[in-house]
C-alpha positions in Angstrom: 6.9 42.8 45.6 3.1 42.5 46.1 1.3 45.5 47.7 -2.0 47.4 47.8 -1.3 48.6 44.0 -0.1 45.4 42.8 -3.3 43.8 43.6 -5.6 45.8 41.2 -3.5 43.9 38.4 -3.7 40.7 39.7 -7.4 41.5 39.6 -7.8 42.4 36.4 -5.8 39.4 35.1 -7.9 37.3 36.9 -11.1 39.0 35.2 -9.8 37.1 32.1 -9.4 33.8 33.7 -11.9 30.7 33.3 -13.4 32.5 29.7 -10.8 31.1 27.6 -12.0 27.8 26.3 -11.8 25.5 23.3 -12.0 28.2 20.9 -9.2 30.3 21.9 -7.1 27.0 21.9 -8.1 26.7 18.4 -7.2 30.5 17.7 -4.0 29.8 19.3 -3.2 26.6 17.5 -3.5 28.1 14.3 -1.3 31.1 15.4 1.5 28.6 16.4 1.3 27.2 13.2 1.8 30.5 11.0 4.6 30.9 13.0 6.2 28.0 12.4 5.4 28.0 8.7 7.5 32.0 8.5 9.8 30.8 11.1 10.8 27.7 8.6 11.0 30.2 5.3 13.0 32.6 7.2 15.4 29.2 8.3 15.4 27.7 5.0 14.7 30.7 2.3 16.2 33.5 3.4 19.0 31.7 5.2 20.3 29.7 2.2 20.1 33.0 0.4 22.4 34.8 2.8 24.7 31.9 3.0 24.9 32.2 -0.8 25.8 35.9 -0.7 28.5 35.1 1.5 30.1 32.8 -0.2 30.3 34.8 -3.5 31.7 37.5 -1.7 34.3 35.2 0.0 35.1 34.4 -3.6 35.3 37.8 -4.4 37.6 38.5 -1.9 40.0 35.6 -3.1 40.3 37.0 -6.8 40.7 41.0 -5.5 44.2 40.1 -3.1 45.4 44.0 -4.6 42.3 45.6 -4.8 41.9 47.0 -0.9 39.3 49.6 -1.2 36.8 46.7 -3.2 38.4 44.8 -0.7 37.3 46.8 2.3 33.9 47.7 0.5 33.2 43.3 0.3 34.4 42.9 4.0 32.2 46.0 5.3 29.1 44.2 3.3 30.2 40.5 4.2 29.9 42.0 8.0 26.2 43.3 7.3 25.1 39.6 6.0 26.4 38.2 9.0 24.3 40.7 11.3 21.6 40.4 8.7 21.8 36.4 9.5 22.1 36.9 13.2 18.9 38.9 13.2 17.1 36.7 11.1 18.1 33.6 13.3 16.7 36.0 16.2 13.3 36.2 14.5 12.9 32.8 13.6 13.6 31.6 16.7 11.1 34.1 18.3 8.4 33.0 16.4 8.9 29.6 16.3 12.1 28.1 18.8 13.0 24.6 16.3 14.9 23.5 19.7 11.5 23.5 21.8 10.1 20.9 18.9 13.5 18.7 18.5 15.0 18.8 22.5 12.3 20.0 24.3 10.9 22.7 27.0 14.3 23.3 29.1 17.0 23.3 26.3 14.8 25.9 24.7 14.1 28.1 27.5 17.7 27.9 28.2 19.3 28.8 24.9 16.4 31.7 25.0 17.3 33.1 28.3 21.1 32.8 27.8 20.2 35.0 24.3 18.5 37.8 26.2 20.8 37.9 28.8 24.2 38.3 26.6 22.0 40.7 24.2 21.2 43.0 27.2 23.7 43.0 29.3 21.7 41.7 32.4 22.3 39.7 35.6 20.0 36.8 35.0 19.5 34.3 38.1 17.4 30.8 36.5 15.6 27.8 38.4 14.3 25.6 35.8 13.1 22.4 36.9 12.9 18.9 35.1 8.7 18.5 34.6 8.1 15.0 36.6 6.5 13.6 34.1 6.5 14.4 30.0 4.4 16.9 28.8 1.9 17.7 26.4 3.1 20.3 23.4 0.4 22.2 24.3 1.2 22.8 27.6 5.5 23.3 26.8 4.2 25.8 24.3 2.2 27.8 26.3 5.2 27.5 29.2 8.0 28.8 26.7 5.7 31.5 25.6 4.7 33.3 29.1 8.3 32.8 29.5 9.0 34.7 26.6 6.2 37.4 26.7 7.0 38.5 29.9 11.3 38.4 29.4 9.8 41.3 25.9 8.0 43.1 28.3 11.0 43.2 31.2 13.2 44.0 27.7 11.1 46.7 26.2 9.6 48.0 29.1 11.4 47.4 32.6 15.0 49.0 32.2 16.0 46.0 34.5 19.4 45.1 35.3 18.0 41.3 37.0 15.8 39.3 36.3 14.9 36.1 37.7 13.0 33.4 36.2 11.8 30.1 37.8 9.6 27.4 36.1 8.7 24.7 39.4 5.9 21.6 39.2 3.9 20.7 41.8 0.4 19.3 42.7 0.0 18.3 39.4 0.9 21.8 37.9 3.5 24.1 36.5 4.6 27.0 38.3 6.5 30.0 37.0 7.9 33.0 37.8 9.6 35.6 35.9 10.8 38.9 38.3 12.6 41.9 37.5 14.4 44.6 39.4 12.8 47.6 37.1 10.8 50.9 37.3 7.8 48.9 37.5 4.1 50.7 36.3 1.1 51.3 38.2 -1.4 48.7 37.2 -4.6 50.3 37.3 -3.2 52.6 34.2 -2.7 49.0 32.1 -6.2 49.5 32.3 -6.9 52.4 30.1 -4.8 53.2 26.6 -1.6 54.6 28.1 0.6 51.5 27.3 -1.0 49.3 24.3 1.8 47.4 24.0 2.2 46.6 27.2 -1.2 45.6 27.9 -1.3 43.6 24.8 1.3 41.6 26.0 -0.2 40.8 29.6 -3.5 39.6 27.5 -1.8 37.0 25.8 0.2 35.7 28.7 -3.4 35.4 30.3 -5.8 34.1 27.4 -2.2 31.5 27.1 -2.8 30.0 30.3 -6.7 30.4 30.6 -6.6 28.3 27.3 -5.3 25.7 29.2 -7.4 25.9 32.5 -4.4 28.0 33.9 -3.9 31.3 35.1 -1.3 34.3 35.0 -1.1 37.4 38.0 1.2 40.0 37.5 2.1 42.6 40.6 4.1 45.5 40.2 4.3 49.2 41.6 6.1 52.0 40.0 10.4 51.8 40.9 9.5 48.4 42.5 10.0 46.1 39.9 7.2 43.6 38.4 6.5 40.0 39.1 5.1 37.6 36.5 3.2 34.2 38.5 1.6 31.5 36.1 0.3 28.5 37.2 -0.8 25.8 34.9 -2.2 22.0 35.1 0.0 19.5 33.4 -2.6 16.5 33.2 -3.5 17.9 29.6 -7.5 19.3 30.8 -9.0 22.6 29.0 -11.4 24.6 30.9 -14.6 23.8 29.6 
């Protein structure tokens, strides 16, 4: 998918690349950790409160067994809470994926990718290899999160119907891929205000793996898809 437009991004995410030190770590550190803290009151606050609502209107279904338009009215919101839960679950595990911290990189990028596929309906082709050796947190964090960043970005943006992800080691680094099959932009307009929200998202992909001596390209051309590369050292070393 690379071509003479496509490089201009790769460019300008390499701009970015070997600024990003201890600091932005730091920044990102602390970030992680606000998620995690909303991530566990979403999980433990709100969810307990939405499996209480269910229950009393499971009880109030049991005492109504003549009553079908209160009936209908308690099924009707008992569906709502469920959705309610389901989105809530989605948003916790956005900000902070639990399975990442208790079963570790691949189970989590696994149950994430098998989400987004059965949520939007999209041919999804993985490759996700076992890292040879364990890995820091840092470095499965920052993995998971590329990951994620650039499946939004396929999601809000792309209008994809596949997308491929691959997450390979070698030479003492990760290597990952996520490709899509969709309209594709024109990278030198990422440049200028047009699309915020994409461009946003491209940055933190990039300062992620400049934290951690890394780096992220991204090539693309209008109606010929986009390609997210990031390659990262596993030996635990920031960029000084």
């Amino acid at each position: 998918m690379a071509n003479k437009t496509s490089t201009t991004q790769s460019d300008l995410d390499k701009r970015g690349s070997g600024r990003i030190t201890e600091p932005a770590k730091y920044l990102i550190d602390v970030l992680e950790a606000d998620r995690a803290k909303i991530a566990r009151e979403i999980h433990d606050e709100a969810g307990q409160l939405l499996i209480s609502a269910v229950f009393r209107l499971d009880q109030a279904l049991a005492v109504l067994p003549g009553a079908f338009v209160a009936r209908e009215l308690i099924q009707e919101a008992r569906q709502m809470l469920d959705e309610c839960g389901d989105e809530l679950r989605r948003v916790a595990f956005n900000l902070r994926p639990r399975m990442l911290d208790d079963l570790g990189l691949l189970p989590a990028l696994r149950s994430y990718l098998k989400q987004y596929a059965k949520l939007n309906d999209v041919e999804l082709e993985s490759d996700l290899e076992e890292p040879p050796k364990k890995l820091d947190h840092a470095t499965e964090l920052a993995i998971f999160r590329i990951i994620q960043e650039a499946i939004a970005n396929v999601r809000k943006h792309a209008r994809a119907t596949r997308v491929r992800v691959r997450l390979g080691f070698t030479s003492g680094e990760a290597q990952l891929e996520v490709s899509d099959n969709g309209v594709g932009f024109d990278p030198s307009a990422i440049s200028s205000d047009s699309r915020p929200r994409l461009k946003m998202g491209l940055a933190g992909m990039r300062e992620r793996a400049a934290a951690l001596g890394g780096e992220v390209q991204v090539t693309s051309r209008p109606l010929g898809g986009t390609a997210v590369h990031a390659r990262l050292p596993i030996d635990g070393r920031y960029k000084a």
